[in-house]
PLY file of the C-alpha trace (Angstrom):
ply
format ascii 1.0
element vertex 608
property float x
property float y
property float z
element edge 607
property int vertex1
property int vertex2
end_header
88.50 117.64 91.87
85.44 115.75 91.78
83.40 113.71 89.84
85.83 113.26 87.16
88.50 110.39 85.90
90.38 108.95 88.80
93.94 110.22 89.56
96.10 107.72 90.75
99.11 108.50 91.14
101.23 112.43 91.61
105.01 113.36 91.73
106.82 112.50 94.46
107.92 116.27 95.29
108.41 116.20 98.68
109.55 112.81 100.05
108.83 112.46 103.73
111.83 112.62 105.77
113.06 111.25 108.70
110.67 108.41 109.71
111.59 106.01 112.21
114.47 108.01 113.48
112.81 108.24 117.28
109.85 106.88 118.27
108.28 109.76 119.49
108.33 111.16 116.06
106.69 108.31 114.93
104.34 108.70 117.59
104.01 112.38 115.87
104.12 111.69 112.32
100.77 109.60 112.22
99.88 110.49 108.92
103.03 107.99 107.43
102.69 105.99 110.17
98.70 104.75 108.86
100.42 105.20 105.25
102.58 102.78 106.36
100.20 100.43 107.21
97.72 100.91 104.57
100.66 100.39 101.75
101.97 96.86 103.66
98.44 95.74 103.63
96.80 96.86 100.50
100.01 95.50 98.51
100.02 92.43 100.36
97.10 91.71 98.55
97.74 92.92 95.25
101.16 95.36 94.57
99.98 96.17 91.38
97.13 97.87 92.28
96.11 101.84 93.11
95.35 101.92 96.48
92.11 103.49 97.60
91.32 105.88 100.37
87.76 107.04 100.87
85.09 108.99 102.65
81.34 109.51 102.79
79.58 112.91 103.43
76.30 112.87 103.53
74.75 116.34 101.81
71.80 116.74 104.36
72.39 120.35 105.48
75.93 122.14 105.34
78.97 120.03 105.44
80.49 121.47 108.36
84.13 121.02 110.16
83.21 118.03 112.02
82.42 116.23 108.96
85.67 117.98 107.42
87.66 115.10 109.50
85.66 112.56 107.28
87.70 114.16 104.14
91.07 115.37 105.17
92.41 112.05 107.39
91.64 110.18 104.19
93.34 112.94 101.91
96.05 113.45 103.93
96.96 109.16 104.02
96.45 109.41 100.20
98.48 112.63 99.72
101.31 111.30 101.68
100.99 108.04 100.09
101.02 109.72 96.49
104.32 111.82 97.66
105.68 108.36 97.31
105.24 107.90 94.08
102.99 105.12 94.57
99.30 104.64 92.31
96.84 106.21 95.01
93.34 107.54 94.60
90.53 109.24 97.03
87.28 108.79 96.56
84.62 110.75 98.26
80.87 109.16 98.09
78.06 111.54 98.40
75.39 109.98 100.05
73.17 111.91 98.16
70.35 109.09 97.74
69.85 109.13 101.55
66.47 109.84 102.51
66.14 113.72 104.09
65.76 113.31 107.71
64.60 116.68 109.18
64.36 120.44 107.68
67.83 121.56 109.39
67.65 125.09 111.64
69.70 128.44 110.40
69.47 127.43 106.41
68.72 130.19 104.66
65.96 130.07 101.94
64.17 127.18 103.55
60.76 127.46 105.67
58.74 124.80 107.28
57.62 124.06 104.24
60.49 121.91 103.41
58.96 119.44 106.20
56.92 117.96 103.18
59.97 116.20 101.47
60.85 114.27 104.65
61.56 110.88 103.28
62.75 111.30 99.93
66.46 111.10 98.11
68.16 114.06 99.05
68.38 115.08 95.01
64.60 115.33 95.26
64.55 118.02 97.59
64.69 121.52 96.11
67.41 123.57 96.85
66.90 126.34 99.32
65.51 129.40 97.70
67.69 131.27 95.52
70.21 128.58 95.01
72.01 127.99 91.23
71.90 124.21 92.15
69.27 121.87 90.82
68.49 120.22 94.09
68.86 120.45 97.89
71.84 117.29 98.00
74.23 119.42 95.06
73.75 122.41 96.72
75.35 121.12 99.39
77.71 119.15 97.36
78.74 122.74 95.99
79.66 124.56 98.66
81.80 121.99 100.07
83.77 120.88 96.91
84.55 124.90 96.61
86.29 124.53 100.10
87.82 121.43 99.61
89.26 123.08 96.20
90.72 125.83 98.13
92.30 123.63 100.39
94.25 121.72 97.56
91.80 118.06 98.42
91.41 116.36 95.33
89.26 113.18 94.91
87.19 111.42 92.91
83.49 112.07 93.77
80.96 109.06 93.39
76.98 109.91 93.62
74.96 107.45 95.34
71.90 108.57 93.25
73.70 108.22 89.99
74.99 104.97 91.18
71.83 103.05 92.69
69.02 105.29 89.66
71.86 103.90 86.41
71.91 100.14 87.75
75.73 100.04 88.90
74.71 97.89 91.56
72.26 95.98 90.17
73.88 92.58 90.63
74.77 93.43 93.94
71.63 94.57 95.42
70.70 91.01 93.93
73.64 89.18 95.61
72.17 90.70 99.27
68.70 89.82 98.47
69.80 85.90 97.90
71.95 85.96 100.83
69.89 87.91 103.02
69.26 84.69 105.45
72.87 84.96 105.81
72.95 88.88 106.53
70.17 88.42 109.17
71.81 86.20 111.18
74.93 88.08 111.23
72.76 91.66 112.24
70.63 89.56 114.53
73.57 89.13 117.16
73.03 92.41 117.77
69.93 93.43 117.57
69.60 93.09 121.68
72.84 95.36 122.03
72.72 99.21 122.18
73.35 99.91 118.17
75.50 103.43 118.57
75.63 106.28 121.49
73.69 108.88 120.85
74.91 112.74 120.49
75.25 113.03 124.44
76.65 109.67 124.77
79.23 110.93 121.63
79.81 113.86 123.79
81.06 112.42 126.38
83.62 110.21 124.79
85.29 112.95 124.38
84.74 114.52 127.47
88.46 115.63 128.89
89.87 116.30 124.96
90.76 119.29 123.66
87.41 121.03 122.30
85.35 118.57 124.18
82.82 121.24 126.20
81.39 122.22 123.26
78.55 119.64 123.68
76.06 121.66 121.01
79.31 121.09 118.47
79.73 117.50 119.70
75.77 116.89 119.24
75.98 118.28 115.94
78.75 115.95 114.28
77.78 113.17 116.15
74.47 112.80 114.52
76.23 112.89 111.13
74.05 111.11 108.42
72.17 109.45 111.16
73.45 105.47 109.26
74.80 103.92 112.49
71.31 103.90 114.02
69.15 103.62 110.98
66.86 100.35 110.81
68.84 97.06 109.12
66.21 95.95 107.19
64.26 93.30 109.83
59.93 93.43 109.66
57.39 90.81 110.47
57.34 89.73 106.94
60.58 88.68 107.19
63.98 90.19 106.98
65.22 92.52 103.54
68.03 94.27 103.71
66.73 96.92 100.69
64.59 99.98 101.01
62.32 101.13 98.29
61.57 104.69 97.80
57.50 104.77 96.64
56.57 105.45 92.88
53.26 107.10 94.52
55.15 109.13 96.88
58.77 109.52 96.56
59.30 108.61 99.73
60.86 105.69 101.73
57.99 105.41 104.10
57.50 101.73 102.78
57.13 98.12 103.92
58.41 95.32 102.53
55.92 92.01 102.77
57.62 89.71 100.00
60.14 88.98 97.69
60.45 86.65 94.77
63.85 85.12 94.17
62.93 83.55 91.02
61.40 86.83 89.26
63.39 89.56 91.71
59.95 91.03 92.15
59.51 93.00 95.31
56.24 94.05 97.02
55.59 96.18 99.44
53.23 98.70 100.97
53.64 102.78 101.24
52.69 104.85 102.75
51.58 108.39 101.91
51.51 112.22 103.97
48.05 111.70 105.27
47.96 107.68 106.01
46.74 106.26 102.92
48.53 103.37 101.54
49.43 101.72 98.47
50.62 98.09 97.37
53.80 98.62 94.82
55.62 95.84 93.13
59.08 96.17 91.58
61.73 94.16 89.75
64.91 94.45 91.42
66.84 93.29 88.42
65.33 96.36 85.96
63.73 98.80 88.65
66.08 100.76 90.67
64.15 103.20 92.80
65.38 102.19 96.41
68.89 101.54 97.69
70.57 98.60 100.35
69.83 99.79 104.01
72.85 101.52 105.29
74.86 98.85 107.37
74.69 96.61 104.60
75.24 99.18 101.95
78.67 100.05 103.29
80.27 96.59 103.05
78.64 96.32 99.31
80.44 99.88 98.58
83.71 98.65 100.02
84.14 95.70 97.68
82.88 97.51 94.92
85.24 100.27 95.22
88.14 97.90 96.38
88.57 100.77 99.50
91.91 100.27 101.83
91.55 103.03 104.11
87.97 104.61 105.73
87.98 105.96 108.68
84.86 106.82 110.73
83.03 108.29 113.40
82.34 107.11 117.28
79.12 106.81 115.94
79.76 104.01 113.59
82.44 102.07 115.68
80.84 100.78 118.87
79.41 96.90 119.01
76.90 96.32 116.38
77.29 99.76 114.33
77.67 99.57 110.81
82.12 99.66 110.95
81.45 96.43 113.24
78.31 94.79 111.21
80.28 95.66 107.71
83.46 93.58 108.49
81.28 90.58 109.15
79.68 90.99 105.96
82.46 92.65 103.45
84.45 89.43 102.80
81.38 86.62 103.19
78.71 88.19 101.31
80.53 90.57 98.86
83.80 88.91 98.39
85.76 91.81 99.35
87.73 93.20 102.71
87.38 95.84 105.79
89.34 98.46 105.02
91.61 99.81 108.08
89.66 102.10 109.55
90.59 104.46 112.37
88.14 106.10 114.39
88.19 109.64 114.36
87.28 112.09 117.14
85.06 115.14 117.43
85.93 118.64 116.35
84.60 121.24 118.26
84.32 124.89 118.02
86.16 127.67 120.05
84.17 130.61 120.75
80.43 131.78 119.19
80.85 131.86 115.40
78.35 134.50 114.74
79.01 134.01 110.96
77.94 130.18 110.80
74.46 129.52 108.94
74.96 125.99 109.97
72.70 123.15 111.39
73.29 123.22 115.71
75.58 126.47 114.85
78.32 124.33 113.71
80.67 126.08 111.24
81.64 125.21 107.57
84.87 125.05 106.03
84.08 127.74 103.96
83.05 129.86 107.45
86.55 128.72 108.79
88.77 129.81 105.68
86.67 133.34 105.98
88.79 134.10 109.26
91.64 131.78 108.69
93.95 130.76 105.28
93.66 127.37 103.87
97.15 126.16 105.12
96.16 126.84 108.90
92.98 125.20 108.18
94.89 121.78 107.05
96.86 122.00 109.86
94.44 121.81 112.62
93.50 118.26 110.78
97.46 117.71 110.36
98.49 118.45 113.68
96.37 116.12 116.03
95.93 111.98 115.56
92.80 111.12 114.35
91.49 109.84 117.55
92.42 113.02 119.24
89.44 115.87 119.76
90.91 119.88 118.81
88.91 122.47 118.17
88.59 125.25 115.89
89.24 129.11 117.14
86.36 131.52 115.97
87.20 133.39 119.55
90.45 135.63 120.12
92.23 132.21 120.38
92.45 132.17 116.76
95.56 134.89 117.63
97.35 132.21 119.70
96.47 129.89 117.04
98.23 131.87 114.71
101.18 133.09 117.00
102.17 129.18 117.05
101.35 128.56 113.00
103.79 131.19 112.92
106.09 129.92 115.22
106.49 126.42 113.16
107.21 128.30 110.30
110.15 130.01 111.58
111.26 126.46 112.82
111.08 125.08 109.91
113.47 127.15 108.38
116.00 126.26 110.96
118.21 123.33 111.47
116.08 123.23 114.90
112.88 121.64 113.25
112.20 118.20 113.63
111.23 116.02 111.17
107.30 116.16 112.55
107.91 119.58 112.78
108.35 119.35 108.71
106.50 116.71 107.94
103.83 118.70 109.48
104.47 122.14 107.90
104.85 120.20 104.50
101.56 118.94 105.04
99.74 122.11 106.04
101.43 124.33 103.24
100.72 121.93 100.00
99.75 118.25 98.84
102.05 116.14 96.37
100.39 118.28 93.87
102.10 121.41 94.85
102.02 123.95 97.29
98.78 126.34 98.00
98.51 130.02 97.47
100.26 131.74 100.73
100.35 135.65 101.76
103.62 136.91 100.61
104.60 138.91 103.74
102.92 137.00 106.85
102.43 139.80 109.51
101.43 138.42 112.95
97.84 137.97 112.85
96.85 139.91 115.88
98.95 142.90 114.55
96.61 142.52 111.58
93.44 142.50 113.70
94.49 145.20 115.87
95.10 147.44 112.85
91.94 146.30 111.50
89.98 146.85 114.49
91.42 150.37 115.19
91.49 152.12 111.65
87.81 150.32 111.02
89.84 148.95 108.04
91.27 151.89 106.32
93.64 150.83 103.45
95.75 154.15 103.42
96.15 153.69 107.42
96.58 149.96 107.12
99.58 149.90 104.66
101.26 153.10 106.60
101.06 151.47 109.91
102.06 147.71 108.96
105.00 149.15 107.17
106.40 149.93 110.38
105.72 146.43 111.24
108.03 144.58 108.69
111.30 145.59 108.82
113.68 148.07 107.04
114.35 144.45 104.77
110.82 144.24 103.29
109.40 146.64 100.73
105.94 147.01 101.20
104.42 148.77 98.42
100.39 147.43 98.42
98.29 145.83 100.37
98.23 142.19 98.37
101.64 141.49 99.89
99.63 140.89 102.83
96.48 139.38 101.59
94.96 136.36 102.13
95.98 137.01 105.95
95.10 140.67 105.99
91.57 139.86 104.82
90.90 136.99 106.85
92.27 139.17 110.33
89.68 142.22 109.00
86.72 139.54 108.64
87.25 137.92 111.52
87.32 141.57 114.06
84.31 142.58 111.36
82.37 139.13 112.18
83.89 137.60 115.73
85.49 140.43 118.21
83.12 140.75 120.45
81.45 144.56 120.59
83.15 145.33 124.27
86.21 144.33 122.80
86.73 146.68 120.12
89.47 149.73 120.45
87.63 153.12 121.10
90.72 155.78 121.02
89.93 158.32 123.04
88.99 161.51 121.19
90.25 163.93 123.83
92.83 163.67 126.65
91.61 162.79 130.37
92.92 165.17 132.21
91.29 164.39 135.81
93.51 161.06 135.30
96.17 163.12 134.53
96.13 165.91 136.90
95.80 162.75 139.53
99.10 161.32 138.41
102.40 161.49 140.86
105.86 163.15 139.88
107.28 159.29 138.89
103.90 158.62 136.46
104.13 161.82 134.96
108.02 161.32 134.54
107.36 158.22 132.85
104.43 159.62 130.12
107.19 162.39 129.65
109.93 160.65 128.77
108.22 158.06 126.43
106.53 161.57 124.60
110.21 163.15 123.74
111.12 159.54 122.72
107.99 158.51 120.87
109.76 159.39 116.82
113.58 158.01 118.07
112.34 154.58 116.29
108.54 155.00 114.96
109.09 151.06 114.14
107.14 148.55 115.78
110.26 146.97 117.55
111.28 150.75 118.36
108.03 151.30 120.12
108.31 147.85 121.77
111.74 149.17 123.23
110.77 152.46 123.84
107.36 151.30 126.13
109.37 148.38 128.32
112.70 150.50 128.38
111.15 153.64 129.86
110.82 152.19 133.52
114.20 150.65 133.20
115.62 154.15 132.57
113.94 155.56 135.57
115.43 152.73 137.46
119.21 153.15 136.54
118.74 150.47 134.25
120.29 150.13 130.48
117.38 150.06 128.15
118.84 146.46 127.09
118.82 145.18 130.35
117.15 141.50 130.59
117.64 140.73 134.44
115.32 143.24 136.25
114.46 143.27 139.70
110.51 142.58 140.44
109.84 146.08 141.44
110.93 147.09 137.75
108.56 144.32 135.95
105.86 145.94 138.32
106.51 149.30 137.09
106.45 148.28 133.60
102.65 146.26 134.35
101.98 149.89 135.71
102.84 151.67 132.85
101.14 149.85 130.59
97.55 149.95 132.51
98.29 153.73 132.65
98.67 153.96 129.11
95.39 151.99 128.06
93.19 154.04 130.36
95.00 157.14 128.82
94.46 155.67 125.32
91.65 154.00 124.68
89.58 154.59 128.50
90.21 150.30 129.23
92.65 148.67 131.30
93.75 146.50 128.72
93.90 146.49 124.60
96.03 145.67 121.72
99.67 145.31 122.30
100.51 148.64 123.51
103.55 148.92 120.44
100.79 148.11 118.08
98.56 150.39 119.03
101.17 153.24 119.20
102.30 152.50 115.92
97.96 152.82 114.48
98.42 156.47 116.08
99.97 159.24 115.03
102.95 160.50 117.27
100.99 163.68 117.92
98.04 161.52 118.92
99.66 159.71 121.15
101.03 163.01 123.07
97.62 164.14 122.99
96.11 161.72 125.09
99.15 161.62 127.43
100.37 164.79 128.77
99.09 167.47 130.29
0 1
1 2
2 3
3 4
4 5
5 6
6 7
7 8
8 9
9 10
10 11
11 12
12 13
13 14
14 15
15 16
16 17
17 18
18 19
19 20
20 21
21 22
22 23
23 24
24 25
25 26
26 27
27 28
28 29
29 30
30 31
31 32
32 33
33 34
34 35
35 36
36 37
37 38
38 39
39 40
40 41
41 42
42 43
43 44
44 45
45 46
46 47
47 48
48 49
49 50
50 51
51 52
52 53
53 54
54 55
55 56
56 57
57 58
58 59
59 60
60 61
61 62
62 63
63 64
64 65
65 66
66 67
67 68
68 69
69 70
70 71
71 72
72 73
73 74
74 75
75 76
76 77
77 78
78 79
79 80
80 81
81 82
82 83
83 84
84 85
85 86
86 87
87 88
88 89
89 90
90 91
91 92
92 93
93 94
94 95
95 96
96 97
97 98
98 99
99 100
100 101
101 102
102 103
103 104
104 105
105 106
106 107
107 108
108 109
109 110
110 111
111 112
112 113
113 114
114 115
115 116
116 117
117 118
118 119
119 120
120 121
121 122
122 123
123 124
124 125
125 126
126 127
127 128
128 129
129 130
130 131
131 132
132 133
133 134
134 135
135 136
136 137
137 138
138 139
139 140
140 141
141 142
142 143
143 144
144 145
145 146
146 147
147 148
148 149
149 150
150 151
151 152
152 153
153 154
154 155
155 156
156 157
157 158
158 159
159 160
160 161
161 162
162 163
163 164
164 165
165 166
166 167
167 168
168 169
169 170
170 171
171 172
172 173
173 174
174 175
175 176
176 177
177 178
178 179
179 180
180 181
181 182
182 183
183 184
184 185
185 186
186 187
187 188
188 189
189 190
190 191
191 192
192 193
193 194
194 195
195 196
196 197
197 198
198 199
199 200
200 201
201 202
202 203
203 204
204 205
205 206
206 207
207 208
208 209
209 210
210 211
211 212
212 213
213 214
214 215
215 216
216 217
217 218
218 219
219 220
220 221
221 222
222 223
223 224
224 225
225 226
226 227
227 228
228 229
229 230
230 231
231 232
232 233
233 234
234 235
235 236
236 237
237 238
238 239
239 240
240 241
241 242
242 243
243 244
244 245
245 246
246 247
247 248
248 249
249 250
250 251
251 252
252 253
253 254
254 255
255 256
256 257
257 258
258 259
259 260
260 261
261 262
262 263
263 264
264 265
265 266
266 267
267 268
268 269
269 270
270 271
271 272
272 273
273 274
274 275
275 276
276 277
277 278
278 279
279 280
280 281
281 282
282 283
283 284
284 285
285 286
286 287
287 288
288 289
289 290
290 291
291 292
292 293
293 294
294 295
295 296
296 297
297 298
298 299
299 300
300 301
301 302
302 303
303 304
304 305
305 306
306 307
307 308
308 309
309 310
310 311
311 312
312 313
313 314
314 315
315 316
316 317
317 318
318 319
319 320
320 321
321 322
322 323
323 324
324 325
325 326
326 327
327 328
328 329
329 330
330 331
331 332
332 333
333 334
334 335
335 336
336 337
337 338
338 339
339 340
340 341
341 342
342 343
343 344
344 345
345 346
346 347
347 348
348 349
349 350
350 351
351 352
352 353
353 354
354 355
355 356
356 357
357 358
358 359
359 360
360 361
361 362
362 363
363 364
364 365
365 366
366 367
367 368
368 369
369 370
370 371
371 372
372 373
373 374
374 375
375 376
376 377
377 378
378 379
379 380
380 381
381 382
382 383
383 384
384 385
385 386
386 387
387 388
388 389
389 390
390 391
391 392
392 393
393 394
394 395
395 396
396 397
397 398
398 399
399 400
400 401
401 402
402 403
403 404
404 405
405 406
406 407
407 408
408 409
409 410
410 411
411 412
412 413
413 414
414 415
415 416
416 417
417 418
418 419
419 420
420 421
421 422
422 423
423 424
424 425
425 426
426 427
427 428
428 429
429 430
430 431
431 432
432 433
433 434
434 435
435 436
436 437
437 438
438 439
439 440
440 441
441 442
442 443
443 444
444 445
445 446
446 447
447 448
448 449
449 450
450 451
451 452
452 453
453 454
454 455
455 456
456 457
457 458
458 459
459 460
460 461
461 462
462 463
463 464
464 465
465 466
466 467
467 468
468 469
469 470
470 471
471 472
472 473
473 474
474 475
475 476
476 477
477 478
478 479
479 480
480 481
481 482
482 483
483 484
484 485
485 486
486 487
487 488
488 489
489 490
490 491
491 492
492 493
493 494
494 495
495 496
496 497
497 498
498 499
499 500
500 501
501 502
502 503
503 504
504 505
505 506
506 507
507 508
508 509
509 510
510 511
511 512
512 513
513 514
514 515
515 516
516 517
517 518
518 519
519 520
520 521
521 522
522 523
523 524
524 525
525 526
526 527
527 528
528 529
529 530
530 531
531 532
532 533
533 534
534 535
535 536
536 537
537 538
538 539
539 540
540 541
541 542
542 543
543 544
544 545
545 546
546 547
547 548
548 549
549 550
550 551
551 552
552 553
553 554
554 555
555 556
556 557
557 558
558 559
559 560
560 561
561 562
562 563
563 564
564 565
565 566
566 567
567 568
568 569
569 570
570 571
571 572
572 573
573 574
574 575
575 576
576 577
577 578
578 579
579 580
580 581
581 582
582 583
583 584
584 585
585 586
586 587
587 588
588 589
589 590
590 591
591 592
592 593
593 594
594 595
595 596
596 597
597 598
598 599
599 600
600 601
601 602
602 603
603 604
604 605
605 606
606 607
């Protein structure tokens, strides 16, 4: 939801269970743990009022999963704060009146050409070529509210342009200009110090974390919307802590020299593409072209919005950044408070995501939830304290990923599960709101990729072979019993699998392979052919290929404790069967691909 009526409170439908039971739950659970906090401190204050959680995305390029951390460790405090019936809101500001920094790499319908706009609002860039938006900032804005939609985030979404071009904060752009003395000396202690790390320094925070040799990632989401490092307002003419954007140019290549308290009339000099300069005047209490520079913008937002909970980058947290600067000046200058605000780690990516169009190659939400379902999406964010680095699977470890998504779900519905283990899977699945759309009958991702990959996607071949997949208990009649998962599996071996990783099935047997076999190998390929339609089931075939070398050695196809020499055997078989198969000596899981051939197929390609 954006842009629209705040919500503040929902239904307490699923009430968070088991906190403080063991502290290494609460150690887990961080999400109610920061709830917690935020409620005992917000209604210290004032118990009768909605609590506000917020974040900032700046709409410079597209929004991608690193700046997804900005959104969901806000959401998720709100959600679970709202699951407790108590008046909670989000609010997401788009920074949409910051000035546009550089003409980001991979966008498509842009050309150099955008390097003339440099300088201006964001909503006074055009949007890339062939774009419904009316500007390059909501174009932006678009694509990520779609994502966040999907994934059940709702907020209320403020735009800086609207806010700063309307007047909203006239009086207090006014307020900083008369105490600007006052903000100087505050930003002056340290203006010697190192303001922020820089992308490499960013990257190596996180160096030893989970995701953290991504650097290019790393780079990318460090640099953000660029505020931690942007100039605090200080010249030779004195200090100002606003930033006008020219009437001759639309930019915000402009100099302050003076300002009149008496008349709010501010002068100052800009400057235009080619050098030439103009003198400008404007009344700061009726002209509202030009915003608060960023460190002392923040602090003014804070105690406008009343915000509880913000949490930030590395980028914004170190000595003298704007998380630092803005809790010396919230409660002094503005009359308001810091919000608690955690500092949030990076997100990197796993593997090359050929799909992303992003700036640095960093994916999108919306490039994630092509290969991936909302609820596995959210749980990435859920799973891992905000100060913890994780990274996103565009590689074949999006299988594993999956395998142990799976996995929690099965717990869940157990009296094994924790309470993380549901808090988390609660989390994931659905907000206070209600649960998101899932795939009715949740086959094992790599089953679904494997099946993809071999039959190139073939809906007749798809449903036949995954019915053998789910069980004599399930009825599986189309193919939208399996969809979102099914599509997202297909998109990802369409988009991701590497080329020398795709299934080739062999079109005729290799019979110099064969012919080389001895008496025991060709014994083995022989008795799995004569067996192959006992069970054609997927846990049939999984019997049938681990049980033949138990039957050769005296073994009960049940039988769990096997000697080494048997394991061995089984390795052996399986290698055998691969090169037979598909000419590799590895694949799919051998039962899988059985089960994507026909019996005869398979006999084929392995006997004589």
């Amino acid at each position: 939801m954006t842009d629209t009526a705040p919500q503040h409170s929902a239904p307490d439908r699923a009430p968070r269970r088991g906190r403080g039971k063991k502290e290494k739950q609460a150690e887990v659970d961080w999400v109610a743990r920061l709830a917690d906090e935020v409620i005992e401190t917000a209604h210290g204050r004032d118990p009768d009022r909605t609590i506000v959680c917020a974040s900032g995305l700046s709409p410079s390029g597209p929004i991608h999963l690193g700046n997804l951390r900005e959104v969901m460790v806000p959401h998720l405090v709100a959600d679970e704060i709202a699951r407790r019936g108590i008046a909670v809101e989000h609010i997401v500001s788009w920074d949409d009146y910051d000035r546009f920094r550089k003409v980001p790499a991979g966008v498509e319908g842009i050309d150099d050409s955008w390097a003339q706009h440099i300088g201006k609002p964001l909503t006074s860039v055009p949007a890339p070529r062939g774009s419904e938006q009316p500007n390059w900032a909501e174009h932006f804005k678009a694509a990520m509210t779609e994502s966040l939609a999907r994934m059940g985030v709702e907020f209320r979404g403020i735009g800086q342009t609207a806010q700063y071009t309307s007047g909203a904060y006239r009086d207090q752009v006014l307020h900083a200009m008369d105490r600007r003395h006052e903000i100087d000396d505050v930003l002056a202690q340290y203006r010697t110090k190192v303001d922020a790390p820089d992308a490499g320094d960013a990257a190596r925070v996180a160096e030893g974390s989970e995701g953290a040799d991504d650097t290019e990632a790393q780079a990318a989401a460090a640099e953000g919307s660029g505020a931690a490092s942007e100039e605090d307002g200080g010249s030779a003419a004195g200090y100002f802590p606003y930033k006008p954007y020219s009437k001759a140019f639309g930019t915000d290549a402009t100099r302050v020299v003076s300002y009149d308290d008496e008349t709010t009339e501010l002068t100052y000099i800009a400057t235009g593409p080619n050098g030439e300069q103009v003198t400008e005047t404007m009344r700061l209490d009726s002209d509202f072209h030009g915003k608060l520079v960023w460190k002392v913008d923040w602090p003014m937002r804070w105690a406008y919005e009343g915000v509880d909970f913000e949490p930030s980058g590395v980028d914004h947290q170190s000595p003298g950044s704007s998380y630092v600067v803005g809790g010396q000046l919230v409660g002094p200058i503005f009359g308001g408070h810091q919000p608690i605000g955690p500092m949030y780690a990076f997100v990197g990516i796993a593997g090359q995501a050929k799909m992303s169009s992003s700036r640095g190659g960093v994916p999108t939400p919306a490039d994630a939830m092509r290969i991936m379902e909302p609820a596995v999406l959210r749980w990435l964010y859920t799973r891992r304290r905000p100060n913890q680095s994780f990274s996103v699977a565009f590689d074949a470890e999006i299988q594993r990923l999956y395998d142990e998504w799976d996995a929690l779900g099965r717990k869940v519905r157990t009296s094994a599960a924790q309470p993380g283990d549901l808090a988390m899977h609660a989390r994931a699945i659905g907000t206070a709101a209600g649960e998101l759309p899932s795939t009715p009958v949740p086959v094992p991702y790599r089953a679904l990729a494997s099946v993809a990959d071999i039959t190139g996607g073939d809906p007749d071949q798809t449903l036949r072979i995954v019915s053998g997949m789910v069980g004599d208990d399930v009825e599986l009649t189309h193919l939208d019993q399996l969809r979102p998962r099914l599509d997202c599996a297909a998109t990802w071996v369409r988009t991701q699998m590497p080329e020398e990783d795709r299934t080739r099935v062999r079109e005729t047997p290799d019979l110099e392979l064969l012919a080389s076999l001895e008496p025991h190998r060709r014994e083995a390929l022989e008795m799995l052919s004569q067996r192959l339609t006992d069970d054609w089931s997927l846990d049939g075939l999984t019997t049938l290929v681990y049980g033949v070398p138990k039957l050769q050695a005296g073994f009960e196809v049940g039988e769990k404790k096997l000697p080494p020499e048997v394991k061995a055997a089984q390795r052996e078989l399986f290698a055998l069967l691969y090169r037979l198969l598909v000419g590799k000596d590895t694949g799919p899981r051998l039962p899988t691909l059985l089960l994507c051939l026909e019996p005869e197929k398979v006999r084929s390609l392995i006997t004589p």
